[in-house]
C-alpha positions in Angstrom: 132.5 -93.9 -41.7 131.7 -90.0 -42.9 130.5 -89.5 -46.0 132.9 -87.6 -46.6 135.9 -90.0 -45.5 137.4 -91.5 -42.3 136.6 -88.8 -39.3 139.9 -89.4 -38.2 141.9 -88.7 -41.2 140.0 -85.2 -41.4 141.7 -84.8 -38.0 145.1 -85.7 -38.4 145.0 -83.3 -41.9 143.7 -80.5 -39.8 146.1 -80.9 -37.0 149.0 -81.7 -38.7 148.6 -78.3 -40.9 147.9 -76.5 -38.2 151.3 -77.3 -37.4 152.6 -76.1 -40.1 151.0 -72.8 -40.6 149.6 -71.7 -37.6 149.2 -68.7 -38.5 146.5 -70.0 -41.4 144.7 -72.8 -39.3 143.0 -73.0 -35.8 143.2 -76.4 -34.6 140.1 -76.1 -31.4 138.9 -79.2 -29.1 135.5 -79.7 -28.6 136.4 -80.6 -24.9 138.6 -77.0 -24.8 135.5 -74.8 -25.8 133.0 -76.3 -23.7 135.3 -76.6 -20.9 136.2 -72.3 -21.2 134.1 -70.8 -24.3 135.6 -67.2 -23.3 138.6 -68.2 -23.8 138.5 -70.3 -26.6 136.2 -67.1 -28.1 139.2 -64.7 -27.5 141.5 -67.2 -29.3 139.8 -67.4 -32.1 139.4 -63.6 -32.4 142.8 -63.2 -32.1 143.5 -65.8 -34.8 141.3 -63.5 -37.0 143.1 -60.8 -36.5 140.2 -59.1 -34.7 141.0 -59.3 -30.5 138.3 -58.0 -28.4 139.3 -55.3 -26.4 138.6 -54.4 -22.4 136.0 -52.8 -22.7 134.0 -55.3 -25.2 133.2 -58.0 -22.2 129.3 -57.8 -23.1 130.0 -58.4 -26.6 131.9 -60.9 -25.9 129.1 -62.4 -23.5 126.4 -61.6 -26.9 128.1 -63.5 -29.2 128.7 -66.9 -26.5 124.8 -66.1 -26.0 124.1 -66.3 -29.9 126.1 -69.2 -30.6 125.1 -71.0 -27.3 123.9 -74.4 -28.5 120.6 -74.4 -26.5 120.0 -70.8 -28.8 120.4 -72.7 -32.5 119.1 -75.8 -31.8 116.2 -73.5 -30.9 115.9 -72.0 -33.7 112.8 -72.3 -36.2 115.3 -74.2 -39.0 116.7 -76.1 -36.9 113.4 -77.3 -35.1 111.8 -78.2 -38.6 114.1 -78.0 -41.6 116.2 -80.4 -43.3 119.8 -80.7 -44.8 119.9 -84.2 -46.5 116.8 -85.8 -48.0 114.6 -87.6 -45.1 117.3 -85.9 -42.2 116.1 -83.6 -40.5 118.4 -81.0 -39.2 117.4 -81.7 -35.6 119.1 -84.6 -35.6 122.4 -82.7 -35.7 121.5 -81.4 -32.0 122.3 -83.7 -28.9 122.7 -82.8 -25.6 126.3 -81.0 -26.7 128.4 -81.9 -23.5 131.1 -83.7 -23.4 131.0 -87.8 -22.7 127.3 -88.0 -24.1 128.1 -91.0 -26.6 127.3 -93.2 -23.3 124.4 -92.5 -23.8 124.1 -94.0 -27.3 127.1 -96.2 -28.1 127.5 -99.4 -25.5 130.7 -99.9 -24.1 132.0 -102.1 -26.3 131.7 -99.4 -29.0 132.9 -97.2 -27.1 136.0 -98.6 -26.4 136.7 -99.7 -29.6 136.6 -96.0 -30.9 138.5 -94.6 -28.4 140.8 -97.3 -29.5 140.8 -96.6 -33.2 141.1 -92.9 -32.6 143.7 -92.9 -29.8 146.1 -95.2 -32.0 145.8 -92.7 -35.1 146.0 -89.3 -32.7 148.4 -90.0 -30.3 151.1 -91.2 -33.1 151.1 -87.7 -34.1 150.9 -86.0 -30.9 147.6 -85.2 -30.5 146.0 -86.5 -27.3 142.3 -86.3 -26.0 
C-alpha cells in the first residue's frame, strides 16, 4: 500500500486519462525510458510543445547526462538529506534497471504482484 493509495489505482487514473486527453497527459513506462531514453526525451519534448531540433543532439545528450540516475543519486541531497522523518532520501535510489525487485522481493512476492497488477492493467488495456 502507498501512502497515498493503491499504486495501481494511481495507474489506471493516469492511463485511462491519458486516453482521453492526450493531448494534456503523458502516459511513459519505466521499461520504455530505460530501454531508449532519447527517444522517450524527444516525446516528452514534443508533448511540451518544445521539440528539439537537428541541430540540438548535444543538448539533448546534456539533459539525459543531468537527469542520468547515477548523476542525482549523486548528488549531495540525495547522499545525506531527508524527505520523511527518519527516511533518508537515499533510500529512494536503487540500482534503477529494470527487473531489480529480485533482488528484494522472493518469488512468491513477486508473483503475487505481478498477479495483482496484471489483473487490474491488462482489463483496461495496458500491458507490461
Amino acid at each position: 500500500m502507498h501512502p497515498f493509495g493503491p499504486f495501481v489505482e494511481h495507474v489506471v487514473g493516469y492511463w485511462e486519462e491519458s486516453r482521453k486527453r492526450p493531448k494534456k497527459i503523458l502516459f511513459l513506462k519505466y521499461e520504455e525510458l530505460k530501454a531508449d531514453p532519447k527517444m522517450q526525451l524527444l516525446k516528452i519534448a514534443e508533448f511540451m510543445g518544445r521539440p528539439f531540433g537537428d541541430d540540438e543532439e548535444g543538448e539533448v545528450d546534456e539533459i539525459l547526462d543531468r537527469c542520468s540516475l547515477e548523476r542525482l543519486k549523486n548528488l549531495e541531497v540525495n547522499k545525506s538529506g531527508s524527505h520523511f522523518i527518519s527516511v533518508p532520501n537515499s533510500s529512494f535510489f536503487r540500482k534503477g534497471g529494470v527487473g531489480d525487485s529480485k533482488n528484494y522481493l522472493t518469488p512468491e512476492m513477486e508473483m503475487q504482484i505481478h498477479q495483482t497488477i496484471t489483473l487490474k492493467l491488462e482489463a483496461i488495456g495496458l500491458c507490461f
